[in-house]
N, C-alpha and C positions, 0 to 999 in steps of 0.2 A: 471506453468500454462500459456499457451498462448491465446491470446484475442482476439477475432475479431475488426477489425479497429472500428466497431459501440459500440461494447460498450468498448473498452478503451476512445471512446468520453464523451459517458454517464457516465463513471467515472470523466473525465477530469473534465467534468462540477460540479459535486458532491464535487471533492477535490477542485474545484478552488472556487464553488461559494457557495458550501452546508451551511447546512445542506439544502436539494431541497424537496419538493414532486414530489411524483410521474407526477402529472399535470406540476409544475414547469421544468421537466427535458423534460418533453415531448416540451415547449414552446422555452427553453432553446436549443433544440438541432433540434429540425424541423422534427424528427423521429417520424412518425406515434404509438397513444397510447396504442395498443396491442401488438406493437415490444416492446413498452419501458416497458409495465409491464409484458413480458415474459422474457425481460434482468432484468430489476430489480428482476424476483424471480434467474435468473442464481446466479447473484451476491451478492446474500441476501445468497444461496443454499452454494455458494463459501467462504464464510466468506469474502468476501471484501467489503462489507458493510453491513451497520445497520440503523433500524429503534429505529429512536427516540419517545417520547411521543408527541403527536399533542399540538400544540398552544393552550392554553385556551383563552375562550371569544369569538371561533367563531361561528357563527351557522349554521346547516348543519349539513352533513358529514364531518368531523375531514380530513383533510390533514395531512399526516403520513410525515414531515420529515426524509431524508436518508441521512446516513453519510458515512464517510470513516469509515470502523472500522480499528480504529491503531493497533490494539492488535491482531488480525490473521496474519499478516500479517510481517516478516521485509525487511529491505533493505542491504545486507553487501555491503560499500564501498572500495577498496584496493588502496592507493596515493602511489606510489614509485617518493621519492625524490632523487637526488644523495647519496650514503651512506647511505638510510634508508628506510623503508615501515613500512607503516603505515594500520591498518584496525581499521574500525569501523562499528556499527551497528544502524541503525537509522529504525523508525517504517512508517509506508507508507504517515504520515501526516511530514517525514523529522525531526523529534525530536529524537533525541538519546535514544536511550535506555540503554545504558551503556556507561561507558570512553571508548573512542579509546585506541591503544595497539599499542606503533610502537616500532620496533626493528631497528639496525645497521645490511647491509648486507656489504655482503663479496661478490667479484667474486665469482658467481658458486651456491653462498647459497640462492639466492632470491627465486626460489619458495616453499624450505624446511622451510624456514623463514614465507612468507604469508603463509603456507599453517598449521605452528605451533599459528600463531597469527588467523587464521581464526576457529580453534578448541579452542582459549581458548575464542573466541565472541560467539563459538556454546554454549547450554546446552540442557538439556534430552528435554527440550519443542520442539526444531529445528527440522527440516526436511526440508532436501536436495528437492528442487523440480524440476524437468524439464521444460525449459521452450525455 
């Protein structure tokens, strides 16, 4: 999935400052409040983020905190050291979701190597996405 530069901001802001409201992200990013709640339903629609339960004790209408959701979403990393590579996989808040996996390469065998160590980070939940 690829993003338009405005709301990979509107994310930015979410992972770096979140959980935000909706009003908060609009203050937060200087993006007019009809763009920001036509991106936040994209990105709610997309699974790449979530709506938390509102703050108790305010009065009013409830401010809907949004988050990153970790859990739609991973990251695979691949490190080639001299002699070895490494993969691992970590969820979009950077928190591992499993041990990394690194293998000893040989002239010639590096990408049959990543590409053995990038299938045993996958399971039936993964999908390959375009981006």
């Amino acid at each position: 999935m690829s993003l338009p530069p405005r709301l990979r901001r509107e994310l930015f802001e979410v992972l770096a400052h979140g959980p935000l409201s909706r009003t908060e992200l609009v203050d937060a990013t200087g993006i007019r409040r009809n763009t920001v709640y036509s991106d936040i339903t994209a990105l709610l629609e997309a699974g790449l983020i979530e709506e938390n339960k509102p703050a108790a004790g305010r009065t009013g209408r409830p401010r809907i905190p949004l988050r990153i959701d970790a859990r739609q979403r991973h990251v695979i990393g691949v490190s080639f050291q001299p002699g070895r590579v490494e993969v691992g996989r970590c969820n979009l808040l950077g928190e591992p979701t499993q041990p990394a996996t690194e293998r000893p390469i040989q002239p010639g065998t590096a990408l049959q190597t990543v590409c053995d160590l990038l299938q045993e980070q996958l399971d039936e939940k993964c999908r390959w996405v375009n981006s």
